[in-house]
C-alpha positions, 0 to 999 in steps of 0.5 A: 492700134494696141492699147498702151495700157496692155503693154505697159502690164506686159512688161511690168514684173509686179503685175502678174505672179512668176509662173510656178515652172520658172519661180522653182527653176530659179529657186532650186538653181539659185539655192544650190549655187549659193550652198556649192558658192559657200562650200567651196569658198570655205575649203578652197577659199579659206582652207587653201589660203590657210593650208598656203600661209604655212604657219604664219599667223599674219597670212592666216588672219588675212584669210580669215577676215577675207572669208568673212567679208567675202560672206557678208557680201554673199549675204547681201547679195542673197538679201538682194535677189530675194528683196527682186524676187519679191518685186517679180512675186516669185514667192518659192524663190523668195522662201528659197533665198531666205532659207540660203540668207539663214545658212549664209548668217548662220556661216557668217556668225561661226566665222565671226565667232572663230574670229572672236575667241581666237583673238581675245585677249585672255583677261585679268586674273583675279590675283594676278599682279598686274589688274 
């Protein structure tokens, strides 16, 4: 008979670290596909619709708020696989997604802040007429 305690720690993915070929594997292929994941988006995503909304402002908002949810969701999802990684004690992978989480933040926080300037009202002139 097999001892069903040996089993059991076979398959639970906390019990042992992530061998050191397989935690680099994943680190190094799940960093690169998130960095092309966020280049891409950000010329063909976003660029693309822009260069296709030909001027009207309307289209190119929508794109513009669409690139920023489509990172914040990047972002969680990144968050996500590192907070897994953890669990399987794949530390290089986990270095790895939260190196990718601060360049997604960081592409987040510039589109956000295009966002912001370009939509804010220009304010009250201190001798304008109407403040």
């Amino acid at each position: 008979m097999t001892n069903s305690s040996v089993v059991a720690e076979r398959w639970c993915p906390w019990s042992h670290p992530t061998p050191r070929g397989v935690d680099l594997a994943f680190a190094i292929s799940l960093f690169l596909l998130v960095t092309a994941w966020l280049v891409l988006d950000w010329v063909f995503g976003l660029g693309m619709d822009v260069w296709a909304a030909q001027g009207d402002q309307s289209q190119i908002d929508a794109a513009g708020l669409a690139h920023i949810g489509r990172t914040q969701v990047l972002l969680v999802v990144v968050l996500t696989v590192a907070v897994l990684a953890g669990v399987c004690r794949a530390w290089r992978t986990v270095v790895a997604q939260v190196l990718v989480a601060l360049l997604v933040g960081g592409v987040l926080m510039v589109a956000q802040h295009q966002w912001d300037t370009s939509h804010t009202s220009p304010g009250c002139i201190r001798y304008a007429a109407h403040c």
